[in-house]
N, C-alpha and C positions, 0 to 999 in steps of 0.2 A: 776878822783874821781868816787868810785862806793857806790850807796848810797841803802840799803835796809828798802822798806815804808811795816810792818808788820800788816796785814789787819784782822779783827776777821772772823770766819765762825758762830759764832752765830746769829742766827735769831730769836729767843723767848724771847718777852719781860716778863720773870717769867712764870706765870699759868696765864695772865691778854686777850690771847689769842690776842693778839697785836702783829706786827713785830716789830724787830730792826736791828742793822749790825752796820756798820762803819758809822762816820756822815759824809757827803761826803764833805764840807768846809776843814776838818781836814785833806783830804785825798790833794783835791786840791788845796790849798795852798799852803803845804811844797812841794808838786810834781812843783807846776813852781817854784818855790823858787829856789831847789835845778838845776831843769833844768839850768832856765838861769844861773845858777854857773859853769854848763857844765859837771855835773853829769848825769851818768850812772846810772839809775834808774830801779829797781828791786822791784818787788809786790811776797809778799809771805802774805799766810795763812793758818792758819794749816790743812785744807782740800783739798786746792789746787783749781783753778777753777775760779769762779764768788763768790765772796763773797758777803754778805748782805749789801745791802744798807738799812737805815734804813728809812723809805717812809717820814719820819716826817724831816729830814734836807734837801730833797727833795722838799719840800713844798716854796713855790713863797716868803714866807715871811721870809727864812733864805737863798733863793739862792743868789750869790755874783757873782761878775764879773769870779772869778778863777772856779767857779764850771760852770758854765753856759761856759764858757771855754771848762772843763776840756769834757763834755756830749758832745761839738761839735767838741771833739779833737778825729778822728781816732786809732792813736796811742796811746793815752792814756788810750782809752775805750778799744781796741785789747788787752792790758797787763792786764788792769782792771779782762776782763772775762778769762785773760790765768794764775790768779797770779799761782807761785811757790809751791811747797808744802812745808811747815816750814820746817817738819826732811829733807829736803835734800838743804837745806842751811847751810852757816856755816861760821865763824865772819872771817874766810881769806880770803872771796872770795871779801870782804867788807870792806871802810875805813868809814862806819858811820850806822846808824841804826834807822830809825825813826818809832814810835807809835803811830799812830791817834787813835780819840778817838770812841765815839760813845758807846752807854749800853753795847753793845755786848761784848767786853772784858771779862768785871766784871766774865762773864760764861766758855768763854771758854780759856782764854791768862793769866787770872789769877794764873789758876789753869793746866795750860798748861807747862810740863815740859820740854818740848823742846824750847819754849819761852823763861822760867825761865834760864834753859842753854845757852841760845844761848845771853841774855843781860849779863850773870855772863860772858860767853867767849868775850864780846866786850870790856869789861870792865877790865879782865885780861889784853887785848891785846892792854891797852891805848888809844882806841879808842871810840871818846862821842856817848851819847845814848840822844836821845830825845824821849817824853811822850807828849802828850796834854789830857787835857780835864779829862777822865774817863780813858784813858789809867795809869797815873801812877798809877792807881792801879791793873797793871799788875806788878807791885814791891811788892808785898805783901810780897811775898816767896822765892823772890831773895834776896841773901846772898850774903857776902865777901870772900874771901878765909878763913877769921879765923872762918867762920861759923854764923857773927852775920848778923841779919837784915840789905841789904843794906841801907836803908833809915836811916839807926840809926846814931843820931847826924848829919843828912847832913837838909840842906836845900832844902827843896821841898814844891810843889804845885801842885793843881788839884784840880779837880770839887768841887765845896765847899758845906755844909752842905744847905747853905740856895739856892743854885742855885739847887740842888736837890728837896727841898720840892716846888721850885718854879716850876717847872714843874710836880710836884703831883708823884714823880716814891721814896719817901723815905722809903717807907715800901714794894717795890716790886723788889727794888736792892739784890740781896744777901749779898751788904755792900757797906756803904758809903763810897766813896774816901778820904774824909779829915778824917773820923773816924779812918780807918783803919792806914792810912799814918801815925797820931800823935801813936796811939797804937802799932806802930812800932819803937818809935823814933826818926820821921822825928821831924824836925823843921819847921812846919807845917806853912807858913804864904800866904794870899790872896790880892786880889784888889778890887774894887767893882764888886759885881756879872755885869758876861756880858762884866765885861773890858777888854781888854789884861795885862794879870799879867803874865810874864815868869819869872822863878829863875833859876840860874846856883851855882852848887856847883862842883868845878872840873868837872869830864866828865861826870856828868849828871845834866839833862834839863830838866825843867818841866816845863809845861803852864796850863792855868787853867781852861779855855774853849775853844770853837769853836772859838771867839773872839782873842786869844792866838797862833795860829796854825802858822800863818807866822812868827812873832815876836822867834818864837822858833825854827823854822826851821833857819831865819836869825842870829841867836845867834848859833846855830848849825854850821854853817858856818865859822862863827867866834873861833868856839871851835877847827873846824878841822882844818884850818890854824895856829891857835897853836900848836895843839898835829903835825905838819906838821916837 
């Protein structure tokens, strides 16, 4: 099994002169998840490189066994700082696709056509897609083959209205996850802020926070032994 974990290169939290990046829970979770499954793990970003970490999931008081892990894992840190560059990935190299979350997205994976391409060609090819957190709304502008809104009529989840203003970033996102997602015609439903709330609708996965991250990647797992 070869599994690609799709990382943001953004680093600017809006004009608030603050960093952001990927949240690193969301990153190291799904990565031992899928490891001990005995996947072949793959780090792409669309710059290629060391991507953003963002200092604030870093912090004592959201670090977790798998991240505190993942910092003391050679190999895991070695791929970390060498991820792949997006355009030269491509959904056959691949039997799955995962999206952590973290602000960073919202800027640059959202609006990232080769992103956009590369979930529509996983998705052509039968193959499930997982989201956490702020990633599904790196689905904004992914489409179906007849051209409508992925998310339309499916059920999905992601960072919710009130877990945004909970952390004070509602008016510095360029757009809220759950706003957007419903404005889409997702079927938009949550758990309580902080919880693990994952949703499956055919081959895609959505989780809702940091909280979410394994929970989605182990339902991932579960998708790929199906589509198997």
């Amino acid at each position: 099994m070869k599994a690609l974990i799709v990382l943001t290169s953004h680093d600017q939290l809006g004009d608030t002169g603050r960093k952001t990046g990927f949240w690193i829970e969301e990153l190291a979770a799904p990565y031992y998840t899928l490891l001990k499954a005995g996947a072949e793990i793959t780090l792409a970003s669309p710059k290629g490189g060391r991507p953003p970490l963002d200092p604030k999931s870093n912090e004592p008081d959201f670090q977790t066994d798998a991240t505190r892990r993942f910092e003391a894992d050679a190999t895991a840190m070695a791929a970390l700082a060498n991820t792949v560059t997006l355009s030269d990935v491509s959904d056959d190299q691949f039997d799955t696709v995962f999206y952590p979350g973290g602000h960073g997205p919202l800027w640059d994976l959202a609006e990232d056509r080769t992103s956009i391409g590369l979930i529509e060609s996983f998705l052509r090819a039968g193959k499930p897609v997982a989201l956490v957190c702020h990633a599904p709304g790196v689905l904004r502008h992914v489409q179906t083959p007849e051209g409508r809104p992925l998310v339309e009529g499916k059920k999905v989840t992601g960072f919710t209205n009130t877990e945004e203003a909970a952390v004070g970033l509602s008016d510095v996102v360029p757009f809220l996850v759950e706003d957007e997602l419903v404005a889409k015609g997702g079927h938009f439903s949550r758990g309580p802020d902080w919880g693990s709330y994952v949703v499956q609708d055919g081959l895609l996965i959505t989780g809702q926070n940091p909280g979410s991250s394994q929970a989605a990647a182990e339902l991932l797992l579960k998708a790929l032994t199906a589509a198997a």
